[in-house]
C-alpha positions as CSV (number, residue, x, y, z in Angstrom):
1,X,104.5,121.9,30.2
2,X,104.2,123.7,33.7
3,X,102.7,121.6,36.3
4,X,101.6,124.5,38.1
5,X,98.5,126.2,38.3
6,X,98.2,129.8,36.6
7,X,94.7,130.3,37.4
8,X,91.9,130.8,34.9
9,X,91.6,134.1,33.1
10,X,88.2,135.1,31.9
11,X,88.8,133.3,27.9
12,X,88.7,130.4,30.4
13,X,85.0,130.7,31.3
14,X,82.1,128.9,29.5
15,X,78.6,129.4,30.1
16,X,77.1,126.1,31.1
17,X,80.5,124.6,32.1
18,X,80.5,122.7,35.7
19,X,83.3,123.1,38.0
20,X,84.1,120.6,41.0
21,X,86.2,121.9,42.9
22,X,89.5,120.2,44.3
23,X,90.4,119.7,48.0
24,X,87.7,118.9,50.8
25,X,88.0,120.0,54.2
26,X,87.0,118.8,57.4
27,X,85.5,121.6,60.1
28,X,86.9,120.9,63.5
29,X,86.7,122.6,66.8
30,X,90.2,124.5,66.3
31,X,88.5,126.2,63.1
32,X,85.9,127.5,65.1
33,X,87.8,128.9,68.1
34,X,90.5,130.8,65.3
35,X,87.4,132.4,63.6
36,X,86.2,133.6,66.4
37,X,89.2,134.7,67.4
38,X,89.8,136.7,63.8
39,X,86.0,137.8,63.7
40,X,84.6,138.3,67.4
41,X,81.4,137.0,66.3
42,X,80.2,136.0,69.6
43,X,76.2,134.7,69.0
44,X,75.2,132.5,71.5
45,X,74.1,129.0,69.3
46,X,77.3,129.2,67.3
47,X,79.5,129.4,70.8
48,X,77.8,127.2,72.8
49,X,77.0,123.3,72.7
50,X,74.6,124.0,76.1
51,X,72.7,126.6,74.8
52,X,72.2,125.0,71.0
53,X,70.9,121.8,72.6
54,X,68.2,123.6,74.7
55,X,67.3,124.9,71.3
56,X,66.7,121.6,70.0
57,X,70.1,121.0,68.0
58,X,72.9,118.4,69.1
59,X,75.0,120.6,69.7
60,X,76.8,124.1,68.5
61,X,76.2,124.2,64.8
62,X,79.6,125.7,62.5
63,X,79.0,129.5,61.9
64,X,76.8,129.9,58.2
65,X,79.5,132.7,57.6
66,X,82.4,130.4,58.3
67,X,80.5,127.4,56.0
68,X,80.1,130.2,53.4
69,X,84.2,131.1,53.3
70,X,84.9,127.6,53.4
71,X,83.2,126.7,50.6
72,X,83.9,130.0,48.6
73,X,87.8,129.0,49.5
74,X,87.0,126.1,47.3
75,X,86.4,127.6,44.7
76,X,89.2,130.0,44.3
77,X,91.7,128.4,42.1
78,X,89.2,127.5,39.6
79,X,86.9,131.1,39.6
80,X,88.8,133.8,41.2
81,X,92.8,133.3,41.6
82,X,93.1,135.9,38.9
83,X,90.9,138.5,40.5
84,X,90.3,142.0,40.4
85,X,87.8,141.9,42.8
86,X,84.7,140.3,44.0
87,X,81.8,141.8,42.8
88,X,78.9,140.8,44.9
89,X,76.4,138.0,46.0
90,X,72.9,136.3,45.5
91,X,69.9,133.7,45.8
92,X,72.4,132.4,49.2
93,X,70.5,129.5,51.0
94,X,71.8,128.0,54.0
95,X,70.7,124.5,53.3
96,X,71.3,121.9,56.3
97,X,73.7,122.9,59.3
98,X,77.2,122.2,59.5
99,X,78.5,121.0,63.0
100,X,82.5,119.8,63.9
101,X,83.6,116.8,62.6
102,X,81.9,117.2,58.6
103,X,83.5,117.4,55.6
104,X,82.8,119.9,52.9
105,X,83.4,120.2,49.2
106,X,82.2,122.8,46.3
107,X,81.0,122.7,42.9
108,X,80.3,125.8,40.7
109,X,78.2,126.3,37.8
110,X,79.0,129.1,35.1
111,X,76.2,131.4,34.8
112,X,77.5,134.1,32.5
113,X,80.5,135.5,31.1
114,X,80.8,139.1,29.7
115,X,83.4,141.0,28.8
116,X,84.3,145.0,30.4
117,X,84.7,147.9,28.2
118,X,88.2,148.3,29.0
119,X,88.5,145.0,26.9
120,X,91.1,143.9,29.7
121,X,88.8,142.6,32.1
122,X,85.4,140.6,32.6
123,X,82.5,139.5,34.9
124,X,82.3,135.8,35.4
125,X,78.8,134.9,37.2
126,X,79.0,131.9,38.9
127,X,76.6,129.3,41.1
128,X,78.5,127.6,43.4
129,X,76.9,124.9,46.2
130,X,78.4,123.6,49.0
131,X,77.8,119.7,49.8
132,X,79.0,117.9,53.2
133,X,80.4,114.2,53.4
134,X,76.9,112.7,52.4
135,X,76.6,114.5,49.5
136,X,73.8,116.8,51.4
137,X,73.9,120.4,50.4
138,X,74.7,123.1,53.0
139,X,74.7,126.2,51.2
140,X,74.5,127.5,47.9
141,X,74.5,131.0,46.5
142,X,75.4,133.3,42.8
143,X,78.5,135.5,43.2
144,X,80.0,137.7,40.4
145,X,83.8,138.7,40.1
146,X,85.9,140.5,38.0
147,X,88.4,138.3,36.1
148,X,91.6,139.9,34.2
149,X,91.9,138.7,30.5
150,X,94.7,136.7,29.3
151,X,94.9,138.9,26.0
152,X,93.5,141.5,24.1
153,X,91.7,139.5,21.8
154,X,87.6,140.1,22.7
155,X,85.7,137.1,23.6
156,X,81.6,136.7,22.9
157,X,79.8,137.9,25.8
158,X,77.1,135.1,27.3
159,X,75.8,137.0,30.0
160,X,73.6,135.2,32.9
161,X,69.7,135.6,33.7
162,X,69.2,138.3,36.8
163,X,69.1,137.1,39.8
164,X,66.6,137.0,41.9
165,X,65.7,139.8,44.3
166,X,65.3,137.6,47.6
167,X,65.0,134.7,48.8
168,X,61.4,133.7,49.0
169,X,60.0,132.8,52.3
170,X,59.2,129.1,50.8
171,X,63.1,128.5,49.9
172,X,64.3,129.2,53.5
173,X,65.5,125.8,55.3
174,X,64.9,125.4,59.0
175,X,67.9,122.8,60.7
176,X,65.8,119.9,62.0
177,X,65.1,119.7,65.6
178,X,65.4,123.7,66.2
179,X,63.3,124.9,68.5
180,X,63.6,128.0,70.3
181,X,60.3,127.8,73.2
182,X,62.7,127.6,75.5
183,X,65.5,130.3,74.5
184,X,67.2,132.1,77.2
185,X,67.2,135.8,75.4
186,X,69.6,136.4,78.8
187,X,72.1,134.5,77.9
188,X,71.9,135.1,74.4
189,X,73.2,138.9,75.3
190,X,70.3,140.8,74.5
191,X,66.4,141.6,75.9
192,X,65.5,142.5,72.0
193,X,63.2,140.3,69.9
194,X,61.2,139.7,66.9
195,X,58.4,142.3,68.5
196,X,61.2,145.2,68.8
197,X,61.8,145.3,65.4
198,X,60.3,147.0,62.9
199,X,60.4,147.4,58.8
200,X,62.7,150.2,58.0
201,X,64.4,150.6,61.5
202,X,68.1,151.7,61.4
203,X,70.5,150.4,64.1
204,X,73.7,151.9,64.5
205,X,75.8,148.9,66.5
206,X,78.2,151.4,67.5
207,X,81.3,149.7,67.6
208,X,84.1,149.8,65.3
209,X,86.8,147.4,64.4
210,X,90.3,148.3,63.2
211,X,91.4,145.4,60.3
212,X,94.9,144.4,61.4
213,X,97.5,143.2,58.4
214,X,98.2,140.1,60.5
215,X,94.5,139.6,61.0
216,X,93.1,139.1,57.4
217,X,95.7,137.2,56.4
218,X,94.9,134.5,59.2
219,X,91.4,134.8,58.2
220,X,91.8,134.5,54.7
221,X,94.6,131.0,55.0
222,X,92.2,129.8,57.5
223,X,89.3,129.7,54.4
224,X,92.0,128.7,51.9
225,X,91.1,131.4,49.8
226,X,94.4,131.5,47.9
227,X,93.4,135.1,45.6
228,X,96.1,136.4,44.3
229,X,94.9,139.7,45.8
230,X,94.8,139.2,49.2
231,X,98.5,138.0,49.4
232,X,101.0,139.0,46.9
233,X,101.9,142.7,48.1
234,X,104.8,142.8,45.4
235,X,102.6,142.3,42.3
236,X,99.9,144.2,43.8
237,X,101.9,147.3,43.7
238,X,101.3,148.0,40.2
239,X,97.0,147.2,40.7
240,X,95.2,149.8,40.7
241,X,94.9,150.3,44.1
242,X,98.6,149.7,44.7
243,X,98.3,147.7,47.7
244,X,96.6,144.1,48.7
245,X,92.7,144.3,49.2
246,X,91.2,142.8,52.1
247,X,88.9,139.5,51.4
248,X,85.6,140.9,51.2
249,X,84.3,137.9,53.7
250,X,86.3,139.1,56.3
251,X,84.4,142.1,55.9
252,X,81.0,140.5,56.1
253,X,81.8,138.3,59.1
254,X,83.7,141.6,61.1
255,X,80.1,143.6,59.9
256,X,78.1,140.6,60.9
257,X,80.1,140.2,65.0
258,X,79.5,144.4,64.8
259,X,76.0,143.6,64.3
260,X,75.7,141.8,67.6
261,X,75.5,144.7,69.7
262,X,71.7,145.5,68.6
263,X,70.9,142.5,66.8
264,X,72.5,139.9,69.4
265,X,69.0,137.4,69.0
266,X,69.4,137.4,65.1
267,X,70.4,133.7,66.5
268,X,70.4,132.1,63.0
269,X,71.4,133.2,59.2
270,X,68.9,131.1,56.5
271,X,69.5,133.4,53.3
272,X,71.8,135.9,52.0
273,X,69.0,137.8,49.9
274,X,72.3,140.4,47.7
275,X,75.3,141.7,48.3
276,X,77.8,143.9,46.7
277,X,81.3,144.8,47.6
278,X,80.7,148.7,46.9
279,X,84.3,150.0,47.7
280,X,87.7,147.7,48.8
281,X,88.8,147.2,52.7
282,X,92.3,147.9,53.0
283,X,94.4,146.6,56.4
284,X,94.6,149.9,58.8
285,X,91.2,150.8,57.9
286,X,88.0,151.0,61.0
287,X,84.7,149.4,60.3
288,X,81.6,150.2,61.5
289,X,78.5,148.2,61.1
């Protein structure tokens, strides 16, 4: 009997079935200073102890985005080590804030299973929330991915509900203490607020970002995301895309550090209304936001 873990293929997968998740990790400062380092996010109550406490908070909260890669790390070896891909996101809530110093872990409901036409492959739908050393939840959120099959035997589809369009207004969670009558729009890098914005606006943050090799594979060890995918270039050369794919979170948090330049007050992240993955990132590629 191997004492190693294959990863689950997508016969594996029960609708209803709970998942805790093994291996908890303590945030620190060092986590924080890499990611922002890999990312460039660079939004002022995530950087700054000084500038979160004027806001009412004791101090710089963790990134949502690197909460949200944390936890999905978690859940890697039980959901996705046999990936094709990730498939895209839903119903996200940012529950309580994260700061240095707590401990998260993951568990992960199964939703749905179906299996693809091609009879090879399958969508596992999955809820997954993130609690903190009290047993408080931080986060939780629907993601889909695209699991290989063991073997060519078809399985009984038990697909999930639809999600819900957004997040409604009622569901969004405020951290305790925030408090923004005295922000400093200065030093938070930009002169733009609520008032500028309007319903249907397009912003073109103008910058581009160039994914290095080295790059997302720091990224993607720093969240202990262990997808088989984003490492192993020899087996990878027979996928279909013949190379490794690039961890689609990187590509959210290098989209969300573009956004700064135009959106530099969006100070906070509460929800994560949908998301899809609509074509893979591969290193060498420039993104624009």
């Amino acid at each position: 009997m191997t004492k190693s873990n294959p990863g689950r293929f997508l016969e594996d997968f029960t609708r209803g079935e709970v998942i805790s998740h093994a291996t908890p990790r303590t945030i620190t400062e060092g986590d924080v200073a890499l990611n922002i380092a890999l990312t460039g996010s660079r939004y002022a109550l995530f950087c700054a102890d000084s500038f979160a406490q004027t806001n009412g908070l004791p101090g710089a909260p963790i990134d949502p985005l690197l909460v949200f890669h944390v936890v999905f790390g978690k859940t890697v070896p039980d959901i996705s080590l046999n990936a094709v891909a990730n498939l895209g996101y839903a119903e996200g809530r940012f529950l309580a804030p994260v700061y240095p110093g707590d401990t998260l872990h993951a568990v992960s409901e199964v939703l749905g299973v179906k299996q693809n036409s091609n009879g090879k492959t399958g969508v596992v739908t999955v809820r997954t929330t993130g609690f903190n050393q009290d047993e408080i939840p931080v986060l939780s959120y629907v993601r889909w991915v695209m699991v290989n099959k063991r073997g060519a035997d078809p399985i009984e589809d038990a697909p999930p509900q639809t999600p819900a369009p957004a997040v409604t207004p009622p569901d969004l969670v405020l951290p305790q203490g925030l408090d923004f009558t005295e922000y400093d729009a200065a030093l938070a890098g930009s002169p733009h607020l609520f008032e500028d914005y309007e319903i249907g606006e397009k912003i073109d943050h103008v910058d581009g970002v160039t994914v290095e090799e080295a790059e997302h594979q720091l990224a993607t060890r720093l969240y202990q995301n262990t997808a088989k995918v984003h490492f192993d270039a020899l087996a990878q050369q027979g996928s279909r895309f013949g190379k490794r794919l690039i961890y689609g979170g990187v590509t959210i948090s290098l989209a969300r550090a573009l956004a700064f330049n135009g959106l530099g007050n969006a100070a906070l992240m509460l929800a994560i209304n949908g998301g899809r993955h609509v074509n893979p990132l591969f290193a060498g590629d420039t993104l624009y936001a």
